[in-house]
C-alpha positions as CSV (number, residue, x, y, z in Angstrom):
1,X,-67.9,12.1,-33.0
2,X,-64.7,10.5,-32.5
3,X,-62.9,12.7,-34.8
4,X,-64.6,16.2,-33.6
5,X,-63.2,14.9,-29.7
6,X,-59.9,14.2,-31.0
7,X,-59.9,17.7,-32.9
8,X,-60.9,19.4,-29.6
9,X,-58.6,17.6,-27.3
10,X,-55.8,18.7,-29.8
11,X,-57.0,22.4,-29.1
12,X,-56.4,21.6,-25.3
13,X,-52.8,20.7,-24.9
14,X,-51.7,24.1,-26.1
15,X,-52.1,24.7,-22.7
16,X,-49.7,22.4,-21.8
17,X,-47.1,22.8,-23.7
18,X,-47.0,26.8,-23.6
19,X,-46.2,25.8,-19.8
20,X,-43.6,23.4,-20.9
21,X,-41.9,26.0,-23.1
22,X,-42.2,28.4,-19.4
23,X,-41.1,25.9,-17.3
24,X,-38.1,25.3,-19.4
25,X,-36.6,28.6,-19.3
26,X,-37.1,28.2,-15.5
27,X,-33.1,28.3,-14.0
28,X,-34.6,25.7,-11.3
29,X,-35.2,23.7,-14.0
30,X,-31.4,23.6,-14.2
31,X,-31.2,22.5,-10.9
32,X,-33.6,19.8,-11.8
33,X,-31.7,18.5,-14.2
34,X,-28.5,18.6,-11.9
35,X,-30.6,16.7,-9.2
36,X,-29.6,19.3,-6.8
37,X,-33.3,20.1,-6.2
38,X,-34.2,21.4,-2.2
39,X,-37.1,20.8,-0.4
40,X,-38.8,24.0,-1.4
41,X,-37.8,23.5,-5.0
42,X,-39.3,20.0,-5.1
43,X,-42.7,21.6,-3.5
44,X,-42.6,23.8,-6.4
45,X,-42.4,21.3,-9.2
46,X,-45.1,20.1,-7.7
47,X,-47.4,22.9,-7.4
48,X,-46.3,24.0,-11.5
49,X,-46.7,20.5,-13.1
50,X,-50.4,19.6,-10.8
51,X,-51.1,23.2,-12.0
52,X,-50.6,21.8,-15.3
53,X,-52.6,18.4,-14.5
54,X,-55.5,20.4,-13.0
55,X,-55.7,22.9,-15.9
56,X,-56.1,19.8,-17.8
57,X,-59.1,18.7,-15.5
58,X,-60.6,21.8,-16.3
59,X,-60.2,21.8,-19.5
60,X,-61.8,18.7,-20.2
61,X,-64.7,18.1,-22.5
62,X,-67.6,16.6,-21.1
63,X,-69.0,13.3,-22.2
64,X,-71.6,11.2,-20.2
65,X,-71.1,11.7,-16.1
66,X,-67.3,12.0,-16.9
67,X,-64.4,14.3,-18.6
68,X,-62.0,13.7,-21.8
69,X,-59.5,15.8,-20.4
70,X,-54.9,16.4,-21.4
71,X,-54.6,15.3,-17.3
72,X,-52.2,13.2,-18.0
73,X,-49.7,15.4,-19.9
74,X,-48.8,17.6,-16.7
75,X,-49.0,14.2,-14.5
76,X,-46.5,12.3,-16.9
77,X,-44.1,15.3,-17.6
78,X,-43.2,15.4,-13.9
79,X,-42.7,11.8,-13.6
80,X,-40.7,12.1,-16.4
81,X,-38.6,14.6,-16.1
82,X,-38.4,14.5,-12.7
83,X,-38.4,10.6,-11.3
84,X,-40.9,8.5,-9.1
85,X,-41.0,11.3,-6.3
86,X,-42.2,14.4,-8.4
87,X,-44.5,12.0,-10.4
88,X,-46.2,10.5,-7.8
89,X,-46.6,13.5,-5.8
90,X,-48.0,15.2,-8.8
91,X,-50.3,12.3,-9.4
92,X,-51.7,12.4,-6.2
93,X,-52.5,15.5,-6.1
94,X,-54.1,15.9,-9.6
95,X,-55.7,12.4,-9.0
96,X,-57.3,13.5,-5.0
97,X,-58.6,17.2,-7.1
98,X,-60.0,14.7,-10.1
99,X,-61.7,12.7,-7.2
100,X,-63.2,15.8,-5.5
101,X,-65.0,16.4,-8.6
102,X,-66.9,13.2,-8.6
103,X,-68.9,10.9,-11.3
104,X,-68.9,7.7,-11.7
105,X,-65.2,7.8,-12.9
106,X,-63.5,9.9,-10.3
107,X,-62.1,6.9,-8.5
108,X,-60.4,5.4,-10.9
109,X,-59.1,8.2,-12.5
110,X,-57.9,9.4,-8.9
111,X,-55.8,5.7,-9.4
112,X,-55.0,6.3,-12.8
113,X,-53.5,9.3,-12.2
114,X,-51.2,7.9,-9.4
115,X,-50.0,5.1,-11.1
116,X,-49.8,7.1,-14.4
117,X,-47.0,9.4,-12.6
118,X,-45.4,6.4,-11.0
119,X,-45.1,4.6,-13.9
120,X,-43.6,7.5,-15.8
121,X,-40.8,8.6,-12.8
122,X,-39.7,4.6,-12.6
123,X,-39.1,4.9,-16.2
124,X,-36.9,7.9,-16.1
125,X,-34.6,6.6,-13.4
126,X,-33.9,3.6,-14.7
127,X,-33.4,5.6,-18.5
128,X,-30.4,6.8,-16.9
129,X,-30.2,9.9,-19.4
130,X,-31.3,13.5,-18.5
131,X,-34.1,13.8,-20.9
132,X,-36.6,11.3,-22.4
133,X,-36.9,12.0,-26.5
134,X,-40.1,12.4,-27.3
135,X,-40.3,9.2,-29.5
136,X,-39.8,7.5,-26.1
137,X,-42.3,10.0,-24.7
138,X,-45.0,9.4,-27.2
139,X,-44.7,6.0,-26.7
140,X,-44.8,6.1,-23.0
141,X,-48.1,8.2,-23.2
142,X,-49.6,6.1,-25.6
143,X,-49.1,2.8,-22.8
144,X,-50.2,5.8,-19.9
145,X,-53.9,6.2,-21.3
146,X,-54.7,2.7,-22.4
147,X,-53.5,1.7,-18.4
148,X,-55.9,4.5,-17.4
149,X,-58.6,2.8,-19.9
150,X,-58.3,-0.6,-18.5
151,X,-58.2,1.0,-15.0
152,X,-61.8,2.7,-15.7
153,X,-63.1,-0.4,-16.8
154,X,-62.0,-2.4,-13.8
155,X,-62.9,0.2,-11.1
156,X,-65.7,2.4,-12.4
157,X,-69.0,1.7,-12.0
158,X,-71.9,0.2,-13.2
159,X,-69.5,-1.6,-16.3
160,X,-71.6,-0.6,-19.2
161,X,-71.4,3.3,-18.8
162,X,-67.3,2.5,-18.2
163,X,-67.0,0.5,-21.2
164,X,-69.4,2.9,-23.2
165,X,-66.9,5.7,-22.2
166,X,-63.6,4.6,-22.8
167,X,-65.3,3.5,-26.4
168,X,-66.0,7.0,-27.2
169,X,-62.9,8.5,-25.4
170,X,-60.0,6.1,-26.1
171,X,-58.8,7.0,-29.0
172,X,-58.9,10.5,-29.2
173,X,-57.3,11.0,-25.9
174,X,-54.9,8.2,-26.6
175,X,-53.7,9.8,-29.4
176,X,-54.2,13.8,-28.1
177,X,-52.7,13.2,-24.9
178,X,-49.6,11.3,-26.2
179,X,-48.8,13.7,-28.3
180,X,-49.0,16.4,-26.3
181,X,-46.9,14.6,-24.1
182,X,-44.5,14.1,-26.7
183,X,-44.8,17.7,-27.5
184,X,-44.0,19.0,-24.1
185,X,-40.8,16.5,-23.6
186,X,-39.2,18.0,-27.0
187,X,-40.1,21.5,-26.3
188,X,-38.9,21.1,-23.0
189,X,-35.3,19.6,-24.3
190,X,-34.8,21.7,-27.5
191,X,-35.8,24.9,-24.5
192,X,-32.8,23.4,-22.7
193,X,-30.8,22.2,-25.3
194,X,-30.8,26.3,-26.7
195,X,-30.1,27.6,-23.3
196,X,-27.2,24.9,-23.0
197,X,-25.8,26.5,-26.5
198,X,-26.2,29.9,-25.6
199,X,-24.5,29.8,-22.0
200,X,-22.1,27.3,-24.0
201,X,-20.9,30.0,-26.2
202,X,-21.0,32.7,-23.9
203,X,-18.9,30.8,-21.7
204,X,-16.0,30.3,-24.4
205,X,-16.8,34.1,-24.8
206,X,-15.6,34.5,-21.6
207,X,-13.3,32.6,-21.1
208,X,-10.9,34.0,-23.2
209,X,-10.4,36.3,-20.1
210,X,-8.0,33.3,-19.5
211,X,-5.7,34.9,-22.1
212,X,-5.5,38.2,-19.7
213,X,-4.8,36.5,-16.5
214,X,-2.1,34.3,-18.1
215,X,0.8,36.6,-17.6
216,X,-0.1,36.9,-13.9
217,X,0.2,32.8,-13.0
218,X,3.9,33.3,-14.6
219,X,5.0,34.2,-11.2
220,X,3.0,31.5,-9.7
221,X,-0.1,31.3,-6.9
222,X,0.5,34.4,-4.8
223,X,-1.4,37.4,-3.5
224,X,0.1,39.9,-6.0
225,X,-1.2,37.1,-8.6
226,X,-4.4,36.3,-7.3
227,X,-5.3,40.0,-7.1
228,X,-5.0,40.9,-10.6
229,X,-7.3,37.9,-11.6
230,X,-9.7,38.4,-9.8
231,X,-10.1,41.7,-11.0
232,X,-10.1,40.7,-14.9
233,X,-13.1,37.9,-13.8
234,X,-14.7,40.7,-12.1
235,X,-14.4,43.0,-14.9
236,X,-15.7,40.5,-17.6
237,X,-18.3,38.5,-15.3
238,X,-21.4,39.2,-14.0
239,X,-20.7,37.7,-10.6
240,X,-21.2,39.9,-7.5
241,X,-18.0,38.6,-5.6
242,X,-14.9,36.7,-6.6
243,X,-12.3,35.2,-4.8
244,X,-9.3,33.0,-5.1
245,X,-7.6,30.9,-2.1
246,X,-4.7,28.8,-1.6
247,X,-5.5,25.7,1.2
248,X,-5.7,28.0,4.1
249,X,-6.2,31.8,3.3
250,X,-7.8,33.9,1.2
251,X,-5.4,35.3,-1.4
252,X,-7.5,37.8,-3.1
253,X,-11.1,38.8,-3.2
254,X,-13.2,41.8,-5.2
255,X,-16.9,42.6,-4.8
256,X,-19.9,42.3,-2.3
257,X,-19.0,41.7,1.1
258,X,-15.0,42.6,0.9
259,X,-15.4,44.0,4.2
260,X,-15.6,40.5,6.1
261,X,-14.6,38.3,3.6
262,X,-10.9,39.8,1.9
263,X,-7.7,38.8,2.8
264,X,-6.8,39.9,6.2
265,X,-10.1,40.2,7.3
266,X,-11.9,37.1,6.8
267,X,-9.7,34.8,9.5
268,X,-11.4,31.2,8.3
269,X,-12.8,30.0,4.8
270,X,-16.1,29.3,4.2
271,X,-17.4,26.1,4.6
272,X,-18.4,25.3,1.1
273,X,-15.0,26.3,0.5
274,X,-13.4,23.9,2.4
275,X,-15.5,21.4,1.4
276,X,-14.5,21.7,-2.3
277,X,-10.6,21.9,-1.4
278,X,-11.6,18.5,0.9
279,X,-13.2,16.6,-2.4
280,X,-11.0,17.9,-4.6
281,X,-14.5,18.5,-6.3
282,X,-16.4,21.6,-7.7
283,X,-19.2,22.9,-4.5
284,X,-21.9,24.7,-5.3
285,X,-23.9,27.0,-2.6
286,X,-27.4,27.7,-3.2
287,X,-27.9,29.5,-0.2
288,X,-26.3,31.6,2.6
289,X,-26.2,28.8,5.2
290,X,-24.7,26.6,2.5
291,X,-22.0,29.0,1.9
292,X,-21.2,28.7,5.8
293,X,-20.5,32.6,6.2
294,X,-20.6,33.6,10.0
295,X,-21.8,37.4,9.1
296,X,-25.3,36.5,9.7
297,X,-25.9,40.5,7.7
298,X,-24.0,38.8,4.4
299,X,-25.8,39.2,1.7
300,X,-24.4,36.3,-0.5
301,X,-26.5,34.0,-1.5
302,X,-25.1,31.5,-3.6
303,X,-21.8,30.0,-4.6
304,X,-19.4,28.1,-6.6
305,X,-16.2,26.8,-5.9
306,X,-14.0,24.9,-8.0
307,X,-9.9,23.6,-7.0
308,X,-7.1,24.8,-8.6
309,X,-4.5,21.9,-8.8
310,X,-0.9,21.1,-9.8
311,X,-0.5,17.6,-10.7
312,X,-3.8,16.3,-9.0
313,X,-2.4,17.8,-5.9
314,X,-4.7,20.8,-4.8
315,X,-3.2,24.4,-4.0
316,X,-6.4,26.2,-3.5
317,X,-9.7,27.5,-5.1
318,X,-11.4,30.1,-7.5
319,X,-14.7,31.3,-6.1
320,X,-17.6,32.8,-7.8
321,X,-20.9,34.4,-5.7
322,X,-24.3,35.8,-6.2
323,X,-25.9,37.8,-4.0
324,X,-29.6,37.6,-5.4
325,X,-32.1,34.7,-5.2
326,X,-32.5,35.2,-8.7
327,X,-29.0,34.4,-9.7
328,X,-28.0,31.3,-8.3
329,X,-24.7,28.6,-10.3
330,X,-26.5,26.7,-13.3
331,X,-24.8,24.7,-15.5
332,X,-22.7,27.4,-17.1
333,X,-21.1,28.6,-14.3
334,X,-20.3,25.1,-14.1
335,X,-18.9,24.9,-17.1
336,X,-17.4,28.5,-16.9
337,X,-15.6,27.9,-13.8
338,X,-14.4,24.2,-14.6
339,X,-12.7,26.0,-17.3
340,X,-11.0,28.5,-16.1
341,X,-9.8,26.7,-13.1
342,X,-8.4,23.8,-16.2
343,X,-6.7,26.6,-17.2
344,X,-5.4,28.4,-14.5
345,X,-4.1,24.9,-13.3
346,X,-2.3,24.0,-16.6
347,X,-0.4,27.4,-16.3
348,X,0.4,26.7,-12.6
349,X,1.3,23.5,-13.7
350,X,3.6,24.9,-16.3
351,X,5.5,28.1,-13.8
352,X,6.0,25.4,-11.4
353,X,8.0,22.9,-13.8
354,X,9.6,26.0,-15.2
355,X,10.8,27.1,-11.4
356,X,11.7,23.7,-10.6
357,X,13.8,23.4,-13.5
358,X,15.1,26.7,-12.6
359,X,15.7,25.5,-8.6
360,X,17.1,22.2,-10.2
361,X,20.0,23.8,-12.1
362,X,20.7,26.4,-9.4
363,X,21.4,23.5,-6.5
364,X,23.4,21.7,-9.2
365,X,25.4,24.7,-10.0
366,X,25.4,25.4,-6.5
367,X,27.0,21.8,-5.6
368,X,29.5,22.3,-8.6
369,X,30.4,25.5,-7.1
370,X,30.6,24.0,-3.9
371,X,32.7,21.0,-5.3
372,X,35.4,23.4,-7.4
373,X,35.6,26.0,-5.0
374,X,39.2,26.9,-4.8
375,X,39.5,26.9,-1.1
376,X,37.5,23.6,-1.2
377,X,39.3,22.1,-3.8
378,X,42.4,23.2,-2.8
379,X,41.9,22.2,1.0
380,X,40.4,18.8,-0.2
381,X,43.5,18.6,-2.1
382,X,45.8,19.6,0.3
383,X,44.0,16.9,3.0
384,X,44.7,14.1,0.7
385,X,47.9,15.2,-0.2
386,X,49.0,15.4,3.6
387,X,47.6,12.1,4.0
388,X,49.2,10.0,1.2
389,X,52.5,9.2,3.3
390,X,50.9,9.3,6.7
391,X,47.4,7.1,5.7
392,X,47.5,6.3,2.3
393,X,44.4,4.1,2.2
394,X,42.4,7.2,3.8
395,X,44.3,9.7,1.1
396,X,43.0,6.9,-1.3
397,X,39.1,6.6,0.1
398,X,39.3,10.1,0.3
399,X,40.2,10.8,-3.5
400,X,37.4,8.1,-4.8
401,X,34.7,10.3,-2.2
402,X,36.2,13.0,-4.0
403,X,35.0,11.8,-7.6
404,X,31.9,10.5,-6.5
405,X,30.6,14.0,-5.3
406,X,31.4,14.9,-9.1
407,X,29.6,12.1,-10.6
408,X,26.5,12.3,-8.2
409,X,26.1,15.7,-9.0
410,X,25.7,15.2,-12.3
411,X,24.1,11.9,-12.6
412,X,21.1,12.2,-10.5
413,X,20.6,15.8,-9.7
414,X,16.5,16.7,-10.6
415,X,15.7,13.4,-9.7
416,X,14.2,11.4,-6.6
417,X,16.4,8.9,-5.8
418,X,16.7,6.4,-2.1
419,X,17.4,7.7,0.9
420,X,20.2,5.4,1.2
421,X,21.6,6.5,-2.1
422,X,21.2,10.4,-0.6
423,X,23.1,9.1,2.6
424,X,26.3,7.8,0.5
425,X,26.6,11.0,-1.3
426,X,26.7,12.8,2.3
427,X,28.8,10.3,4.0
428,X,31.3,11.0,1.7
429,X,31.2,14.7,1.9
430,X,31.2,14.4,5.7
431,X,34.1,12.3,5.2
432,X,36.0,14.7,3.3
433,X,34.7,17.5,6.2
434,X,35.5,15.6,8.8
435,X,39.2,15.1,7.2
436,X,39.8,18.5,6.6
437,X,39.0,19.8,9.7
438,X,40.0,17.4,12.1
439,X,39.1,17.9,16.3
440,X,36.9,20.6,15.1
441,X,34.3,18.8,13.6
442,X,32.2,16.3,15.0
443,X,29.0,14.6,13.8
444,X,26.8,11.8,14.9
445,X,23.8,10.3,13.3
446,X,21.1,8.2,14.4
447,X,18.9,7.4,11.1
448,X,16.0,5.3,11.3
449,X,16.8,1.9,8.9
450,X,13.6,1.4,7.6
451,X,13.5,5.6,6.2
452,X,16.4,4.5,3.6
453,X,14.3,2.4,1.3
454,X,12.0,5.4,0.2
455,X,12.8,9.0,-1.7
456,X,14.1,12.4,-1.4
457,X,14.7,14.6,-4.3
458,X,18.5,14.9,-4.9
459,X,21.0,17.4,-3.2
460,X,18.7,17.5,-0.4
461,X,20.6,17.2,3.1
462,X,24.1,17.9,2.0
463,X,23.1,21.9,1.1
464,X,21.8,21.8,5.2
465,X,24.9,20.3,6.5
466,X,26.9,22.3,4.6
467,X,25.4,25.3,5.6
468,X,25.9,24.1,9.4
469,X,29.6,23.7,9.0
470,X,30.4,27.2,6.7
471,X,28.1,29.1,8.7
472,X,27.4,27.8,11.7
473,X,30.2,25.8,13.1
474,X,33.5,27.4,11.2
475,X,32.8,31.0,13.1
476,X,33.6,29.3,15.8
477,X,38.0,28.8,17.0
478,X,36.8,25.7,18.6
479,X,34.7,24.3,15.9
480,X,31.3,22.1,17.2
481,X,29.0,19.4,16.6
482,X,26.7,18.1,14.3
483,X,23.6,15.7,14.9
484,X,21.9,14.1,12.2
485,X,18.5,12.2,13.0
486,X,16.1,10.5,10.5
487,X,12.7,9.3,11.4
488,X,9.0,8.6,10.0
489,X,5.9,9.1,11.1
490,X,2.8,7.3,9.2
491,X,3.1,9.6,6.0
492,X,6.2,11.8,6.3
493,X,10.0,11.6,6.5
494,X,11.5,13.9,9.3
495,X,15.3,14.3,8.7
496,X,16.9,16.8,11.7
497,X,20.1,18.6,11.3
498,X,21.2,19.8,14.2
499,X,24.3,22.2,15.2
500,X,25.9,23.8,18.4
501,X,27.4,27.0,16.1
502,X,27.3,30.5,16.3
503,X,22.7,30.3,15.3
504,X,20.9,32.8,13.7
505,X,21.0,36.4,14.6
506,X,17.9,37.1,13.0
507,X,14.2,35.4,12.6
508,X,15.8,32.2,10.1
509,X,12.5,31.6,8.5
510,X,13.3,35.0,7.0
511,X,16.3,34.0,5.1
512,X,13.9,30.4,3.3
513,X,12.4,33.5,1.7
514,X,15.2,36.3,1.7
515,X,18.2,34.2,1.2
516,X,21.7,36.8,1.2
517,X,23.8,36.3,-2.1
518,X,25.7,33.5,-2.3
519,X,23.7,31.3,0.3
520,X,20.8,30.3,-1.9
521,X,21.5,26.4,-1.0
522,X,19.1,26.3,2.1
523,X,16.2,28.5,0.5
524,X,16.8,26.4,-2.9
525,X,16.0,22.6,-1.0
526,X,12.9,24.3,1.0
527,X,11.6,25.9,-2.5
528,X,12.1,22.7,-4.4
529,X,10.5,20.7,-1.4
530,X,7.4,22.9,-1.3
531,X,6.8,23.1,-4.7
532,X,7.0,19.4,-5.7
533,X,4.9,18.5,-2.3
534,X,3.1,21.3,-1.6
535,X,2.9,23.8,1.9
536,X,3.1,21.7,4.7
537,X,6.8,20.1,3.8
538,X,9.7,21.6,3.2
539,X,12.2,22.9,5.9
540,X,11.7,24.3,9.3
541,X,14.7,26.2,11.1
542,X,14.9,27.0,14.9
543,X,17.8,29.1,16.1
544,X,19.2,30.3,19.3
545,X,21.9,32.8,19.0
546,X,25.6,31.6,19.9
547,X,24.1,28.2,21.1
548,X,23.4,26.6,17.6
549,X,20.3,25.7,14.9
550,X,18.2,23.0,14.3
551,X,17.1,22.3,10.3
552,X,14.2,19.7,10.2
553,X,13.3,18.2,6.2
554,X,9.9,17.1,6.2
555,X,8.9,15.0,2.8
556,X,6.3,12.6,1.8
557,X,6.8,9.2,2.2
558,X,7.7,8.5,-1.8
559,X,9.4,6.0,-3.5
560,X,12.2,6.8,-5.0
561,X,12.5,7.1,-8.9
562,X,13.7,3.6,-10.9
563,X,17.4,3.3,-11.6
564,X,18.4,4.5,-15.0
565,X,20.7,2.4,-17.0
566,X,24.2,3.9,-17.7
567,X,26.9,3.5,-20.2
């Protein structure tokens, strides 16, 4: 008898694990796995695996007042697979439907069956690990059905028909129902472990798209840029919608929904959008109201959303969407747009140190140029040559200021070096300045102490002071004034360069972007400032027309890079 019920319980988990093999195709089963399960989708676990319990119920074979019956493989599974939550819930359901049939053993399997779910979601969350093996599985049945055995004998009633039952249906369901447990766990993980390889190689498939967009990031994070990838995605995606950002706009964006959410339409980012650029963490949508779109008429659905950086310092985002309930992110889009935002970083990464290399040797050209300009040379010249009979020690000062410039220039050009150390190189060009052009020059400076002690790239301020005296205060006959002020505020340095010259015709923002030939040396500090700290620093310039201009440097609050040991 036993071995004709163990052959028949066999037959009955086929059920079961046909189901697992469904359930594991399911995509919410990748949100399962992820832990990124909502409300509705836990209520739907719940009605698939008690389906799967209750099936079992049904299925049963009948042996005196009671039912040898693969329960437990639908009750187990969800504990497993899903923790203490989906197992118990499970359990109770399957366990009050076992009850409502009655016999003498429907209490106690109504408790077995809620501890038997219990017991299997504790297990997984402590396992730590996203799938059980099925050795572990088979053993964790195994335990499952001789608890429920000793739970029938302590609960069900009168003794004799318990213990007569569970010594006819021990074994076989023992053995049956761990198996098919164990069956169901490997089906389930080699079902996901396929679907991880298949979406794992179609993601390298496509993201060798990276090798088209390349070329575009050459010219860095910009409109024109963000445009064209966006378009390649598109083109070799199934997405409905893709976008890319910087930290405040939209930059580009293709597909569903351009009309309220393309560049110069949308005025705000989304919220999931701002959440990820807040982390510094990939977001994933899986609904409209996640996505935080005002149109309540958008039709996209889901999201994700995944920083672009440049040296762990975030410039904007790269934004997939789906627009159907039945496309939502799973772990390849994961994967897929983790790697192309690696990539598109690394080639940001790259144009930046290539531009800032390329800023770096224009200011120091610049400064040489500056420094062995004929007329500066030869009017430096002539100022200490006036000055050797009528103040030699000045002439003398003058001439080591002189030599200094040189050296500074290039020593420590490229690098970030003290305040204070920035403030000796200008002192001595304002000393050679304020030589040269005597009553028509006159600066003041009120610098904060405490700012000298941290950093500022090199060639910084003297390229804005210079440009007030050439271009600002030497139009004038009668000369002018400069003002120098250096504060902090909790995170930044403010440095303030202020003149009383000839100002701006024009809008002077236009000229950080549009500097005229041979006055690159303001445009090349705010470039170099915003590209080794990003948007918000860099230089600001307000200008009144023949009543002067006022350059404030904003930077970080950095310490300055260690002292390297010279020869």
């Amino acid at each position: 008898m036993t071995d004709i019920l163990l052959f028949e319980m066999i037959k009955r988990i086929s059920t079961a694990i046909v189901l697992g093999l469904v359930i594991s195709r399911l995509k919410l089963f990748d949100r399962l796995m992820a832990n990124r399960l909502s409300w509705l989708d836990r209520i739907i676990f719940i009605l698939i695996f008690s389906s799967i319990a209750i099936l079992g119920t049904y299925g049963g074979i009948p042996i005196n007042d009671a039912l040898a019956n693969s329960r437990m493989i639908g009750i187990m599974a969800a504990g497993l697979v899903g923790g203490p939550f989906l197992g118990s819930a499970v359990g109770l359901v399957s366990g009050l439907h076992r009850y409502s049939l009655g016999g003498f053993t429907a209490l106690a399997c109504a408790i077995s069956s809620i501890t038997e779910g219990l017991l299997a979601g504790l297990f997984q969350k402590f396992y730590k690990r996203p799938l059980i093996p099925w050795p572990i599985a088979l053993g964790i049945g195994f335990f499952g059905e001789i608890l429920q055995m000793l739970i029938i004998l302590l609960v069900a009633e009168p003794y004799h028909m318990a213990a007569a039952l569970v010594g006819e249906i021990a074994v076989p369901m023992t053995i049956a129902n761990s198996l098919g447990l164990a069956l169901f766990m490997k089906i389930i993980k080699d079902g996901l472990h396929q679907r991880e390889t298949q979406k794992a190689n179609q993601s390298q498939n496509i993201l060798a798209i990276a090798r088209e967009t390349v070329r575009y990031f050459r010219k860095g994070l910009n409109p024109e840029s963000a445009n064209a990838v966006v378009q390649i995605i598109k083109k070799h995606s199934s997405y409905d919608a893709v976008s890319i950002t910087d930290t405040t706009h939209v930059l580009a964006y293709i597909g569903a929904e351009a009309n309220h959410h393309a560049p110069g339409v949308a005025d705000h980012l989304t919220n999931v959008t701002i959440h990820s650029l807040t982390s510094g963490k990939i977001h994933i949508a899986y609904s409209h109201d996640e996505i935080g779109c005002t149109d309540p008429h958008c039709t996209l659905n889901s999201a994700i959303v995944v920083p672009l950086t440049i040296n762990s310092r975030i410039i904007g985002s790269l934004k997939m969407y789906y627009t159907t309930a039945t496309h939502s992110p799973d772990s390849s889009d994961v994967a897929f747009a983790q790697g192309l935002a690696d990539l598109f970083s690394t080639q940001l990464e790259l144009t930046e140190i290539d531009q800032q290399r390329q800023l770096t040797e224009a200011a120091k050209m610049q400064a040489l140029h500056t420094q062995i300009n004929p007329h500066f040379l030869f009017n430096t010249l002539n100022t200490i040559s006036s000055l050797i009979r009528t103040n030699p020690e000045l002439a003398r000062r003058l001439l080591i200021k002189f030599s200094q410039m040189f050296r500074f220039t290039l020593q420590y050009t490229g690098r970030v070096i003290s305040i204070a150390k920035e403030w000796d190189q200008v002192s001595g060009f304002l000393e050679i300045s304020l030589a040269r052009h005597g009553d028509k020059l006159f600066v003041t400076h009120n610098i904060d102490p405490a700012i000298f002690n941290y950093g500022i790239p090199s060639l910084t301020l003297q390229p804005i002071i210079e440009n007030s005296i050439k271009h600002g205060l030497q139009p004038r006959e009668v000369g002018g004034s400069i003002a120098i002020e250096g504060t902090m505020t909790d995170t930044d340095i403010l440095i303030t360069v202020t003149d009383d010259g000839v100002g701006f015709q024009n809008d002077p923002s236009y000229y950080l972007e549009h500097p005229p030939e041979g006055h690159i040396g303001v445009s090349n500090v705010h470039h170099r400032l915003q590209g080794l700290y990003g948007t918000p620093y860099g230089l600001t310039i307000s200008s009144v027309p023949e009543e002067g201009t006022t350059v404030t440097i904003r930077i970080p609050k950095i310490q300055p890079e260690p002292e390297k040991e010279t020869l």
